[in-house]
C-alpha positions in Angstrom: 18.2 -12.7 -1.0 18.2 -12.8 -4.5 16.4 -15.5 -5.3 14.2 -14.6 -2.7 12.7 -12.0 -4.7 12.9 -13.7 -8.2 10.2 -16.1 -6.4 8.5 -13.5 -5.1 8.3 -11.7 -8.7 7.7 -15.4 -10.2 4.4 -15.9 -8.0 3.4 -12.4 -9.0 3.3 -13.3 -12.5 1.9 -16.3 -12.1 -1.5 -14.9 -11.3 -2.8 -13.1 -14.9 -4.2 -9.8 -13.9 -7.3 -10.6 -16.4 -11.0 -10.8 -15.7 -11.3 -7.0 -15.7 -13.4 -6.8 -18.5 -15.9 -8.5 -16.6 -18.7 -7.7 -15.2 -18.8 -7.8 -11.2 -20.6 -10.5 -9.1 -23.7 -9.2 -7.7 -22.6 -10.6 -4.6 -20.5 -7.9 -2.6 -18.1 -9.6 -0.9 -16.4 -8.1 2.4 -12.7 -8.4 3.4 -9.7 -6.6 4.9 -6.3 -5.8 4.2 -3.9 -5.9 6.9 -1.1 -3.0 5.4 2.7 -2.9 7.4 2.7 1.0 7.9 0.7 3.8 6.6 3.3 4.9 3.4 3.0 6.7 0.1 4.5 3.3 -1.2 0.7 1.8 -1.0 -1.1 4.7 -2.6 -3.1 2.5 -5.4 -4.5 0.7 -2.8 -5.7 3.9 -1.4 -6.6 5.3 -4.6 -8.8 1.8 -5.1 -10.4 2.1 -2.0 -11.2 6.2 -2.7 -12.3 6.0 -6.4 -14.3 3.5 -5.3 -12.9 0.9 -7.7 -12.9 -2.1 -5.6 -16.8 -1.4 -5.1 -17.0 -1.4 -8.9 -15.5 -5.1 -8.7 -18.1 -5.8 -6.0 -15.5 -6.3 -3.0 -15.9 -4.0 0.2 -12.2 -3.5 1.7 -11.1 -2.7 4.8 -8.1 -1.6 5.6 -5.9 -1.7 9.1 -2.4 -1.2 9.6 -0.4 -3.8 11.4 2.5 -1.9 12.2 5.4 -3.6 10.3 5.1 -6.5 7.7 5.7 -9.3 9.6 2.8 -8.2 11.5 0.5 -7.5 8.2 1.4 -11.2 7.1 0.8 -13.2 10.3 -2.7 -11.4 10.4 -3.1 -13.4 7.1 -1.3 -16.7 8.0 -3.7 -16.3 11.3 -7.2 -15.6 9.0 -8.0 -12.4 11.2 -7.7 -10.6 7.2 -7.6 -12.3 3.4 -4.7 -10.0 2.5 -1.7 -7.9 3.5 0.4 -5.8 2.1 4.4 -5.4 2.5 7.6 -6.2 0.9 7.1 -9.2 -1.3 10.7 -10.7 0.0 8.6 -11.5 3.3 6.1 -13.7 1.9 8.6 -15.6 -0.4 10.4 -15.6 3.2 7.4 -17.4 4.8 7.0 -19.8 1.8 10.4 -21.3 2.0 9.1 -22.0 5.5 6.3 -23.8 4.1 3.8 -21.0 4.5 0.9 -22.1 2.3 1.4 -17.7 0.7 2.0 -16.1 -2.2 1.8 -12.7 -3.9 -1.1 -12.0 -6.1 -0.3 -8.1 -6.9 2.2 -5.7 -7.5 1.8 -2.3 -5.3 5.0 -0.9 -6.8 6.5 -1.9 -9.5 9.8 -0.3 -9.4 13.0 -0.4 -6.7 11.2 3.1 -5.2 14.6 4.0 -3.3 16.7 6.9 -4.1 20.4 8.5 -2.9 20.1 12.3 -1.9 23.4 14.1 -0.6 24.2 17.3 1.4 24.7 19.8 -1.5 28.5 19.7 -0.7 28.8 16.3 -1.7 30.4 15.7 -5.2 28.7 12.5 -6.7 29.5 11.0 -9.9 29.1 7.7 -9.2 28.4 5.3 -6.5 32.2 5.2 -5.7 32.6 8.6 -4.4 30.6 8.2 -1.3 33.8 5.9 -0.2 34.8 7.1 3.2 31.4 8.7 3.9 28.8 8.6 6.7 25.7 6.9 4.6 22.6 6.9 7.0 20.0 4.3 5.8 16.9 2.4 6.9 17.4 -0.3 9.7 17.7 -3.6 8.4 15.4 -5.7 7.3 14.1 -3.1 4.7 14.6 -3.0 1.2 16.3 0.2 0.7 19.0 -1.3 3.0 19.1 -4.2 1.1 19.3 -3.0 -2.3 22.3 -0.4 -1.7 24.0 -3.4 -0.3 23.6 -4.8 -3.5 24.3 -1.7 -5.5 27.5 -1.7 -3.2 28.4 -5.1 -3.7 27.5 -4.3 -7.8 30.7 -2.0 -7.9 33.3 -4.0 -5.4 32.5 -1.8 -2.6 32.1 -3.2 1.4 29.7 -1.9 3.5 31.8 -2.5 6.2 35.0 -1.2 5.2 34.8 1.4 2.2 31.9 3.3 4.3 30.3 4.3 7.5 26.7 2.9 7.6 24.7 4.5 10.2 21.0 2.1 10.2 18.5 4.4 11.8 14.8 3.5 12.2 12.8 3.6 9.1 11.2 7.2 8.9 14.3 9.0 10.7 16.1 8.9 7.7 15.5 12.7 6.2 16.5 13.6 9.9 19.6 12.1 10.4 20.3 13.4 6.9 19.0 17.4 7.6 20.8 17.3 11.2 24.0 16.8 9.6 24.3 12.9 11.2 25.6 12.0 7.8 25.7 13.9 4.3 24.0 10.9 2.3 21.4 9.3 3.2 19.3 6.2 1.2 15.6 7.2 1.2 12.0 6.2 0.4 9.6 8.8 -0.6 8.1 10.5 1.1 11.4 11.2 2.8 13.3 11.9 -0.4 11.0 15.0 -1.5 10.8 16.2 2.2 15.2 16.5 2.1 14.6 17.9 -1.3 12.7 20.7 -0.7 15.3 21.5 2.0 18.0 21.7 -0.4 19.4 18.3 -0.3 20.1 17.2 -3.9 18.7 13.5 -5.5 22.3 11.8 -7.3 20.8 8.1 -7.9 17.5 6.7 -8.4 17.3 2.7 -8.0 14.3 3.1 -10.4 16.2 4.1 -13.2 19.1 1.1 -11.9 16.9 -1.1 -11.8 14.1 -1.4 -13.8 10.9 -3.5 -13.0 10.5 -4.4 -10.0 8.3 -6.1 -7.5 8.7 -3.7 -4.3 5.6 -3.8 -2.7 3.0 -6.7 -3.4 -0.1 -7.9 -1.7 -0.2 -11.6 -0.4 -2.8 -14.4 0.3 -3.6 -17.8 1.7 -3.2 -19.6 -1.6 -6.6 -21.0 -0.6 -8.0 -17.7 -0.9 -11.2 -17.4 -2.1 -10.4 -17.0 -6.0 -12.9 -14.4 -7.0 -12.4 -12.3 -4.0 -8.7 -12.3 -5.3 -9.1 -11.5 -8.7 -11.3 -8.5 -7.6 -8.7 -7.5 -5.8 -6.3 -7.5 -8.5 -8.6 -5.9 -10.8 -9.2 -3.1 -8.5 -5.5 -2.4 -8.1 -4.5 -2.8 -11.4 -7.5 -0.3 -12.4 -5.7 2.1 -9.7 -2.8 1.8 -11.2 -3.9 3.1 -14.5 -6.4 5.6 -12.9 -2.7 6.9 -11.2 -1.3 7.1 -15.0 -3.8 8.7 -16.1 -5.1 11.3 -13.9 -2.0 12.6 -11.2 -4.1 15.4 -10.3 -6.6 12.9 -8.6 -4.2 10.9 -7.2 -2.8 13.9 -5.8 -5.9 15.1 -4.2 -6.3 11.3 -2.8 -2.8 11.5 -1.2 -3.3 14.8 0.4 -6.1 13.1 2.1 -4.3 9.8 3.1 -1.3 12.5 4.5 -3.0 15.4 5.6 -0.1 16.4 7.9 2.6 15.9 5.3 3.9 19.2 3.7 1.2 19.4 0.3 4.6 20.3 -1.9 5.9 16.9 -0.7 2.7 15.3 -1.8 2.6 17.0 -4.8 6.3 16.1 -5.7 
C-alpha cells in the first residue's frame, strides 16, 4: 500500500496549485462534487463552498455525498460529477487499474488519526498496548491501515501481540466508552467526543508522520483544466482562510454539524 500512496502524493504535486493570483473567468462555470461521507475531514471544502471562495474563482459547486469513496469515485469515472472527494489511496487504486484519474488537491494534509486510551491504560509507547483489546475502523480505511503500519514500524503483529476488534467507521468512540476495548484508533470528530468523556489522547499520527496526503479530491484527467484549477484555488484559499481565522471556521463547522456537541466542534 505504500507505494500506493507515494503515487497518490506524486499526482498531487504534480498539479502546481498556482493561478490564484488571477483574476476569475467571467464565465461561471457549474459542477459537483461527489464527497464519501459527511466528515470534519473535508471541512475546507465546506469552508470554500461557505466563504463563498469558489464563487470568487467563478465556479458554482455542488456538493452530494455518495456514501463511501468508492461510491464518490465511480460517480466521477461515470461523469454524473467532475470531482470527488475521499482517500487518495482509492484513486491511485483505480489508476493502477488503468482508470484514466488522478488527484488534483490535498483536503488534509496530515495522517489525521490519533490513539486515545481508557484513563487506566499506562502508555509510553506503542508497545504497551501488547496484549490489549484495540478497537479500530473496519478495513479499508486509513486509520486501520496506518496503525498496521505503525505496528509493523515497531515489530509488532496485529494478529498475535493484540486483539483487533474492526468496527464500522463512526462506532469507534462507542466501542471505546462502552468498555468493548480500552484503546481505540480514532478520526476526529470521534477523538474529541471520547475526550471530553475523560478518555486520554497518547499518540497522534500527525506528529508520526508528518505531511501527508489523507484526503485529496480527484478527476477525469480530461477534466476541464480551468474548472480544475478553480477548484484548486478555492481550496487552497480555504485552507489559509482555516489558518487564519479558526473562529470562522468554527462557526462554519457548527453549521455543517449542527447535532454534534459545539465543544467537540470547537476542540
Amino acid at each position: 500500500m505504500k507505494s500506493l500512496y507515494k503515487k497518490a502524493q506524486l499526482i498531487c504535486a504534480a498539479l502546481v496549485i498556482g493561478g490564484i493570483s488571477l483574476s476569475a473567468s467571467a464565465e461561471v462555470k457549474t459542477v459537483t462534487i461527489s464527497q464519501a461521507f459527511q466528515s470534519m475531514l473535508y471541512l475546507p471544502l465546506y469552508v470554500a463552498i461557505d466563504k463563498g471562495f469558489f464563487k470568487d474563482q467563478g465556479l458554482s459547486v455542488i456538493k452530494e455525498t455518495a456514501g463511501s469513496p468508492t461510491a464518490a469515485l465511480s460517480s466521477v469515472l461515470s461523469g454524473s460529477s467532475q470531482f470527488s472527494l475521499h482517500g487518495p489511496e482509492w484513486t491511485a487504486i483505480a489508476a493502477s487499474k488503468g482508470a484514466n484519474v488522478g488527484v488534483i488537491s490535498n483536503a488534509v494534509n496530515g495522517a489525521a488519526v490519533w490513539i486515545a486510551t481508557a484513563p487506566d491504560i499506562k502508555f509510553t509507547s506503542i508497545k504497551d498496548i501488547k496484549g490489549q483489546k484495540v478497537v479500530s475502523g473496519l478495513m479499508p480505511t486509513t486509520s486501520t491501515s496506518l496503525f498496521l503500519k505503525l505496528l509493523k514500524e515497531n515489530g509488532m503483529n496485529d494478529k498475535t501481540d493484540i486483539d483487533l476488534i474492526q468496527v464500522p467507521l463512526g462506532t469507534e468512540p462507542a466501542a471505546l466508552l462502552s468498555g468493548q476495548a480500552k484503546i481505540a484508533v480514532l478520526y476526529e470528530p470521534g477523538l474529541d467526543q471520547v475526550a471530553i468523556k475523560g478518555m486520554k489522547v497518547v499518540l497522534g499520527f500527525p506528529k508520526t508522520y508528518g505531511p501527508y496526503a489523507f484526503s485529496s479530491i480527484t478527476a477525469m484527467k480530461n477534466v476541464d483544466p480551468v474548472a480544475a484549477q478553480k477548484m484548486v484555488n478555492g481550496m487552497e484559499i480555504a485552507i489559509r482562510y482555516m489558518n487564519k481565522d479558526p473562529k470562522g471556521t468554527i462557526e462554519v463547522a457548527k453549521k455543517q454539524f449542527p447535532t454534534l456537541d459545539p465543544q467537540v466542534v470547537e476542540n
